[in-house]
N, C-alpha and C positions, 0 to 999 in steps of 0.2 A: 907129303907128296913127292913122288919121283917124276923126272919129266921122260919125255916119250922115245928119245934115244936113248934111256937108261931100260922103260919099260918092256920093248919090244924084245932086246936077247932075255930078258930077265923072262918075260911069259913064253916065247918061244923053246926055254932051256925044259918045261915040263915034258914029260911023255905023251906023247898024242895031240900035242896041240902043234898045227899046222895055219901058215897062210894061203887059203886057199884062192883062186884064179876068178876072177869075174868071168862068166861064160856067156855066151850068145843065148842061150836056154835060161840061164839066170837072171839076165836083163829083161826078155821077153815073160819070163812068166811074173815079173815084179809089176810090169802093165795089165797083168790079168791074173790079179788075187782074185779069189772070192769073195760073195759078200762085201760089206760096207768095210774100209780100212782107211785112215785120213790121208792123207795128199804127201806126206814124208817122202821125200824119194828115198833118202838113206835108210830108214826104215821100211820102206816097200822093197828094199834089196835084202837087206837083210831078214825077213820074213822070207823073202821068195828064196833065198840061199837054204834055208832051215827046211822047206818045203819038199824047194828040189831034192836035196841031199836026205831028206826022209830022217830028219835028227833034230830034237827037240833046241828049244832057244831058251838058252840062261836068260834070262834079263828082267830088271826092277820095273821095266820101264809099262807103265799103269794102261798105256792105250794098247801096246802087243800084247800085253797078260788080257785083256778082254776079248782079244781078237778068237775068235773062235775056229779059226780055219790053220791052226799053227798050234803043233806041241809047244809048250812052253813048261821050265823049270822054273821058279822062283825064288 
């Protein structure tokens, strides 16, 4: 395990990988997914970030792999 002050330069130092801006578009459209998505906020942003930005979402996580309204990689 590394902790989060070690992890953040450590992920940031790859190419192309950016911390991107919470937007007013991003928040708003995290209150108006499609379809059925569970109550997550951080997960309703995070979908709606993938959405917005039109770019598929890595992630293990079982309930966004089902969601059907988000590319997802697994």
């Amino acid at each position: 395990p590394v902790s989060l002050e070690r992890w953040f330069p450590l992920a940031f130092a790859y190419p192309g990988v950016a911390l991107l801006p919470l937007t007013p578009e991003i928040a708003l459209a995290s209150t108006r997914l499609p379809g059925s998505f569970h109550r997550d906020p951080a997960d309703q942003l995070i979908v709606a970030t993938a959405r917005v930005l039109k770019c598929p979402l890595l992630t293990s996580d079982t309930r966004i792999l089902a969601y059907e309204h988000v590319r997802t990689i697994s």
